[in-house]
Each structure stands twice: as C-alpha cells, then as structure tokens.
C-alpha positions in Angstrom: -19.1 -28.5 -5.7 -20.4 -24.7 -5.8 -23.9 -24.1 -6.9 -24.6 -24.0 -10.0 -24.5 -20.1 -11.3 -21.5 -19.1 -8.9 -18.4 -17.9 -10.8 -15.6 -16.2 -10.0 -16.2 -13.7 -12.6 -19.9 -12.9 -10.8 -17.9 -12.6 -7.6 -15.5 -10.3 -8.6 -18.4 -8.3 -10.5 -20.3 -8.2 -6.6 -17.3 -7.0 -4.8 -16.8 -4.2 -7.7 -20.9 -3.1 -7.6 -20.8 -3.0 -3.3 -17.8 -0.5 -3.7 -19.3 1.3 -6.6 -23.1 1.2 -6.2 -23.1 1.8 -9.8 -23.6 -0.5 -13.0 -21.8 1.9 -15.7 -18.6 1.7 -12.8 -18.4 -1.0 -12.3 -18.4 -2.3 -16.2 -15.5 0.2 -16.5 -13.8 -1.6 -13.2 -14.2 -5.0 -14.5 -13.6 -4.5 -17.9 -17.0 -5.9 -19.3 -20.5 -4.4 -20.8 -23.0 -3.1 -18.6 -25.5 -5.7 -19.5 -22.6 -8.3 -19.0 -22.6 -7.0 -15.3 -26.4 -6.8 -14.8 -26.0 -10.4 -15.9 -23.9 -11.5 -13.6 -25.4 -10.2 -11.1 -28.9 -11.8 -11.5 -26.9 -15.1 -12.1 -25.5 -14.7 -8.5 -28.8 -13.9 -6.7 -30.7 -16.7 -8.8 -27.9 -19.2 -7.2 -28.1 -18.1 -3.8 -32.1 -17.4 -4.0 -31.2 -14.3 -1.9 -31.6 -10.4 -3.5 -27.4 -9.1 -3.2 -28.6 -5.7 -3.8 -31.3 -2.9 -3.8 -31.8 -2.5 -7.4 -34.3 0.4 -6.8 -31.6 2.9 -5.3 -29.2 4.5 -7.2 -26.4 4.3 -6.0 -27.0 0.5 -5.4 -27.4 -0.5 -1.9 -26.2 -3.8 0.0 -28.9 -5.7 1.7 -28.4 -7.1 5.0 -27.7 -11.1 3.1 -25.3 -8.4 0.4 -23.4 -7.4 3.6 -23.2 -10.9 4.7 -22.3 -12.2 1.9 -19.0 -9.4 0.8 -17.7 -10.2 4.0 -16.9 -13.9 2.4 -16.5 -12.8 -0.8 -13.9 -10.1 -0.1 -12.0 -13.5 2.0 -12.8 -15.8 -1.0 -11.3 -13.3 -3.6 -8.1 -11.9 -1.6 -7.3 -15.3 -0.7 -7.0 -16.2 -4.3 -5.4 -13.1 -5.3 -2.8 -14.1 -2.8 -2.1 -17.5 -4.4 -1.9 -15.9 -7.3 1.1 -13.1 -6.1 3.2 -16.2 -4.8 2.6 -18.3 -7.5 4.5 -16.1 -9.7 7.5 -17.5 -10.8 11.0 -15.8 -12.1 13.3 -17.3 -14.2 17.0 -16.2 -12.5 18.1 -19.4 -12.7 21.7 -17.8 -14.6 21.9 -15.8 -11.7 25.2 -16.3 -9.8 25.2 -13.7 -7.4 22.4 -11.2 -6.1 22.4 -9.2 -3.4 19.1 -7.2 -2.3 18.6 -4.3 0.0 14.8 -3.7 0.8 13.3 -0.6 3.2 12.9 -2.3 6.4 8.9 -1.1 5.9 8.5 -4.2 4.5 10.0 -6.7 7.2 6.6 -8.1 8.8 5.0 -9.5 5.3 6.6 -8.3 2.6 10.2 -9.3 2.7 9.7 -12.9 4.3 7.8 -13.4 1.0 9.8 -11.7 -1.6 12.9 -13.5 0.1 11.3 -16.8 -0.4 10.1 -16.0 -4.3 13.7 -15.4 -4.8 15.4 -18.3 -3.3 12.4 -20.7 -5.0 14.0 -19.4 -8.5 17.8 -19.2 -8.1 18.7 -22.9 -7.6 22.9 -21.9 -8.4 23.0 -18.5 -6.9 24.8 -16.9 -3.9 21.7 -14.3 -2.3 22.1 -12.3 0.2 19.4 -9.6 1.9 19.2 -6.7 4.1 16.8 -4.6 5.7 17.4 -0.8 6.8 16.0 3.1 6.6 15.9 3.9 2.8 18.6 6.1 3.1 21.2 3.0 4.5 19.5 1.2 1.3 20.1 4.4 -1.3 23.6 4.6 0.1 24.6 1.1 -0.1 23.2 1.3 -3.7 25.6 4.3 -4.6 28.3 2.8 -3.2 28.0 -0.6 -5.5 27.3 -2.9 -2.1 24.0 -3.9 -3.6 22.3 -5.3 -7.1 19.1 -4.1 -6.3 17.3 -2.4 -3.5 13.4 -1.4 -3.3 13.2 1.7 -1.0 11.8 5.0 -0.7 13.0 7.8 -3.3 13.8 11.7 -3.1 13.0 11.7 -7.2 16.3 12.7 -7.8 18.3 11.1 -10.7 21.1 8.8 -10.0 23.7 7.6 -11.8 24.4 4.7 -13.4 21.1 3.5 -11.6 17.8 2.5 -13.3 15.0 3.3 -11.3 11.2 1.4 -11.5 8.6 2.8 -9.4 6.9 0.5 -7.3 3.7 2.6 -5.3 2.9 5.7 -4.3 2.4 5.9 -0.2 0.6 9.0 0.7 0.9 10.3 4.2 -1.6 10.4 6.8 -2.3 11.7 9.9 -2.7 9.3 13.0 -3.9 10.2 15.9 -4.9 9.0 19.5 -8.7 7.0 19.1 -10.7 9.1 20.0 -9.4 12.5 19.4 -11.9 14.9 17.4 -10.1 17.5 15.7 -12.1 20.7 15.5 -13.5 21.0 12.1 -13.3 24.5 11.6 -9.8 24.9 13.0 -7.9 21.2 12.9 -4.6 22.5 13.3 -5.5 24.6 16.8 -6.5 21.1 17.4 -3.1 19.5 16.9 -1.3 22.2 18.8 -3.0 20.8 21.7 -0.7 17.5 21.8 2.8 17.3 21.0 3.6 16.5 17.3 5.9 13.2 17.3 8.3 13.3 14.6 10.5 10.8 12.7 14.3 12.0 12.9 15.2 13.5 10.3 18.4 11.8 9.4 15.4 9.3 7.8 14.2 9.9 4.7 10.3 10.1 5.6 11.4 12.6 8.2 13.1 14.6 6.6 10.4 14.7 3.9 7.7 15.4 6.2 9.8 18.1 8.0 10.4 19.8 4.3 6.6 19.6 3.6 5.7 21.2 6.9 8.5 23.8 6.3 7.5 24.3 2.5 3.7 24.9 4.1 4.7 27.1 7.0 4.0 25.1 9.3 5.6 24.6 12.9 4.9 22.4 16.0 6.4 22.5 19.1 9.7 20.1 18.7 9.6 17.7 21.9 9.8 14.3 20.2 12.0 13.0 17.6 12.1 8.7 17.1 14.2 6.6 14.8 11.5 3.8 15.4 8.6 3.7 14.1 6.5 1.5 16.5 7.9 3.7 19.0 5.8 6.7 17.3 2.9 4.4 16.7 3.2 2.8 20.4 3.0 6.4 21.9 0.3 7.9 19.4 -1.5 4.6 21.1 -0.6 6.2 24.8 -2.3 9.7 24.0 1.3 11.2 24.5 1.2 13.0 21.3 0.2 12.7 17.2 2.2 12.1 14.1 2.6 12.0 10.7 3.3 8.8 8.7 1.7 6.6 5.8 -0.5 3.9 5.0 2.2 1.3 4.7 3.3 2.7 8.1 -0.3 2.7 9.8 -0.5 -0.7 8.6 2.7 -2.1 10.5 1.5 -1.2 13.5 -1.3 -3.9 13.6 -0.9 -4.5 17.5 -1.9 -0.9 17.9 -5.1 -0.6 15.6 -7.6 -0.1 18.4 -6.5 2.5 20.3 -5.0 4.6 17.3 -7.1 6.4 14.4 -6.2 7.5 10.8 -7.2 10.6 9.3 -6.3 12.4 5.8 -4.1 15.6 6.1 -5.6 18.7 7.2 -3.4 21.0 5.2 -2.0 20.1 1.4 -1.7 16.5 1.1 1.7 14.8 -0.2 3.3 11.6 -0.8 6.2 9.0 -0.9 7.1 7.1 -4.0 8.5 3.6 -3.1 10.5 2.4 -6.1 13.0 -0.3 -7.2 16.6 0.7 -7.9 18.9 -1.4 -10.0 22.3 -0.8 -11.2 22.2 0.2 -15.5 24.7 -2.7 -16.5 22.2 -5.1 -15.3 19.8 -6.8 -17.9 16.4 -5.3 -17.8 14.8 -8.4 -17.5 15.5 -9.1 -13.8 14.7 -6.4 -12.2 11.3 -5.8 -14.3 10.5 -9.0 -13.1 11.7 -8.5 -9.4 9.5 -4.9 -9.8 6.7 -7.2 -11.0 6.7 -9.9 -8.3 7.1 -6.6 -6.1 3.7 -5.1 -6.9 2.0 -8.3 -7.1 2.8 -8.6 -3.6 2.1 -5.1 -2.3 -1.4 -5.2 -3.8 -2.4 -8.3 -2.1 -0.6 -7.7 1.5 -0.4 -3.9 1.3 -2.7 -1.4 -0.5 -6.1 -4.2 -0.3 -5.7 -4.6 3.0 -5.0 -0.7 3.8 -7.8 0.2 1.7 -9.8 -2.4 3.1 -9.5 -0.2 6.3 -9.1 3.2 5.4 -11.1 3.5 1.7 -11.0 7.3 1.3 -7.1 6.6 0.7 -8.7 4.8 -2.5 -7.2 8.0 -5.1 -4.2 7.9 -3.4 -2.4 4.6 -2.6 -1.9 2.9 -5.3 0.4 1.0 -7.2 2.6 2.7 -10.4 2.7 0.6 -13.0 5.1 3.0 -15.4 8.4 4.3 -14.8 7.1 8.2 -16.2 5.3 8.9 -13.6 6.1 12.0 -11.6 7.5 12.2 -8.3 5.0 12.8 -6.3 5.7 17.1 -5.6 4.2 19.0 -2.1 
C-alpha cells in the first residue's frame, strides 16, 4: 500500500516543478491552479518526511533526496505512460485487408509495437507490413501498393492521399565525444573532420544536402552512406561528423558513449514525420492508427530523447493537427 499522501497526480506535479523550477509553470503544464500545485507539493514532502525542493530559490531547486527521488519518479511515471500507449485499443475489427508501410526509423521499438496493436484488433483481416527509406514508402503509396504508410514528408501535396502529421524531428548535429567545436567559429571547427552524409537518393539526405545548399554551405564530399548505423558507427570511430535527428541519435543506442549531440551551428531545420492514407478510405482508421502512432512516439521516442538531450525540448515534439506547416529552412 503507498503511504498515505502519495498520488499520482502529486507525482506528475514533482516531475513538472523539477523541469520548471517554477510554480505559475508548472500550473500551466499540469493544467491546475497554482495553489493546487503548492498543495500537492507539501502533500508529497509531508508523506515522505523529506523537503523535494528548495522553496527559498526562485527558480526552485532540487535537493539532494528531490534528485533521488525524480530519478524513480520519472521510472514510476514513464512506465505508466507506457501501459497506457499499448493499452489503447482500435476497433478495425471490419477490416478485411490492410497493408502498412512504415519508415524503417521505427524498426527497433516502434514498429514491433504498432504491428502488435494492429494484429490485437483485426481478428478477420489479412495484414501485411513493410519497413524501408521514406521514399520506397512514399512511392509504394503513389503507386496504390499500400493502405497506409507513416514516413517522412517533402510537404508536398499528393493526390488522392490524406496526409496526418505525426511529429516534427528536428536535425542535429552529432559528433565524435569529445570534440569541442570552437565557439567563435564552429564551422572552421567542422572543416577539420570529414562531413559524413546520408545519400541523397534518401529523403533525409537529400533534405539535409538542400539545406546546406540553400545556406551556402559546403564540405568536403568523401562519405556518402545508405545506412544509418554505418554513419553513427563511424561518427563513434572519430572518422568524421554528420547531420541527422533525434529519432536518429536515438537508434543508435549501442553507440551513446562514445558519440555527442549538439544543436545546429547555422539555421536550424526540420523533418515532419506524418501518416499517409489513401482519400477513399474512412477517416476513422487512419485517425485512430495516427493516434495509436503518437501515443507511442511520445512514450518510446520524444521522452526518452528529451530525457537525454532537453534543449531539443521547443523542438521535438509531437503535431497533434493536420494545419500545421511544413517545417520550411
């Protein structure tokens, strides 16, 4: 049984005030009054007879029991949030035949657990799912070989396909650990190590190559990959530094410690990651597949990322509207 005075509700309030160090943000994060959250907050350190916070600062600092005690509350919190995600359940049970296409960005967590969602709800229905580049998925859209695909997007309009956008994926620099870039001049800095870039025939590549172009920018062309672990395994090897995003960095878990992330040092820019269904398809199923979607890259992509890298906390996030704009250079 938890002590009496612990509730969810005064968790979720801790987490919020340890990011925030600020009352009046973190009412507007949680949704309730300021004196609501002062509540809460005394109703959690009278149960755990330990002070959460140094009320005397402004902003709000952790103590060393607060720092303690985030560490299990961020575990407690994103573990339920998880539940939550993959408890969702979809009604396709009138479903006959789906077939889905998803960016193969999403094969280490994502897909295993959108696949299963899927085939938990259609009991009758012949399902079938593919992983590849977004453009193989945007192709095989155009050409009728799928229902529905989530993938990365140029913002272009297509035809006789609906599009619901999913998250916005900023890109990043990564880097070798370790490597300083020089303040003043960050891009002299670069110059220094060959600049490892995504071929072009993909989609990021060829947006990161129309960025750089659009910027004047230009590196010396040595390395050009169609795998991305490849990239990440040889930022890891000091052999050069490149360009990809959060959902990227994130993939290359086995290579966390001896790689480093850093915002852009030039004008930053984005991906938007969307879902694409055909228009003589009923709303209904894929707004609930885009649903289930960012249910599921909250918990096992952008709380995680931001968990790691939380200046990208503006930036990656989840669209929850189909008008907002592509995201422009």
């Amino acid at each position: 049984m938890l002590i009496r005075g612990l509730s969810l509700r005064g968790l979720e309030v801790f987490e919020a005030l340890a990011a925030t160090g600020s009352v009046v943000e973190t009412a507007l994060k949680t949704g309730l009054s300021q004196p609501a959250v002062s509540q809460q907050m005394r109703n959690l350190e009278a149960a755990l007879g330990a002070e959460l916070v140094d009320h005397t600062r402004r902003p709000m600092r952790l103590t060393a029991a607060g720092r303690s005690f985030l560490t299990r509350t961020e575990a407690i919190l994103g573990q339920l949030r998880l539940a939550q995600s993959e408890l969702t359940v979809m009604d396709l049970t009138h479903l006959d035949t789906l077939s889905v296409g998803l960016i193969d960005d999403f094969d280490s967590d994502l897909t295993p657990r959108l696949a299963t969602i899927l085939a938990e709800s259609m009991t009758q229905c012949r399902f079938k799912m593919i992983t590849a580049p977004s453009h193989e998925i945007s192709q095989a859209m155009r050409t009728g070989d799928l229902h529905v695909a989530i993938a990365a997007t140029t913002g272009e309009s297509l035809q006789n396909i609906t599009e619901y956008p999913l998250v916005r994926d900023p890109f990043i620099l990564v880097t070798p650990q370790g490597f300083a870039l020089d303040e003043a001049d960050p891009l002299a800095t670069l110059r220094d190590m060959p600049f490892l870039r995504y071929v072009r025939e993909q989609m990021i590549g060829d947006q990161i190559e129309g960025h750089l172009t659009a910027a004047g920018l230009e590196f010396e062309h040595r390395f050009e990959m169609g795998s991305h672990l490849a990239l990440m395994a040889m930022v890891a090897r000091r052999i050069g530094w490149t360009i990809t995003t959060p959902l990227g960095y994130m993939r290359a878990t086995r290579y966390h410690d001896d790689i480093a992330a850093h915002p852009l040092p030039f004008a930053p820019f984005a991906r938007r990651i969307s879902l694409f269904a055909g228009s003589d398809w009923s709303d209904q199923v894929p707004i609930e597949i885009a649903q289930t979607m960012r249910r599921l890259i909250l918990a096992h992509m952008i709380e995680p990322a931001l968990s790691r890298l939380p200046w990208l906390s503006a930036e990656l996030r989840l669209i929850t509207n189909d008008t907002e704009p592509f995201p422009k250079d």
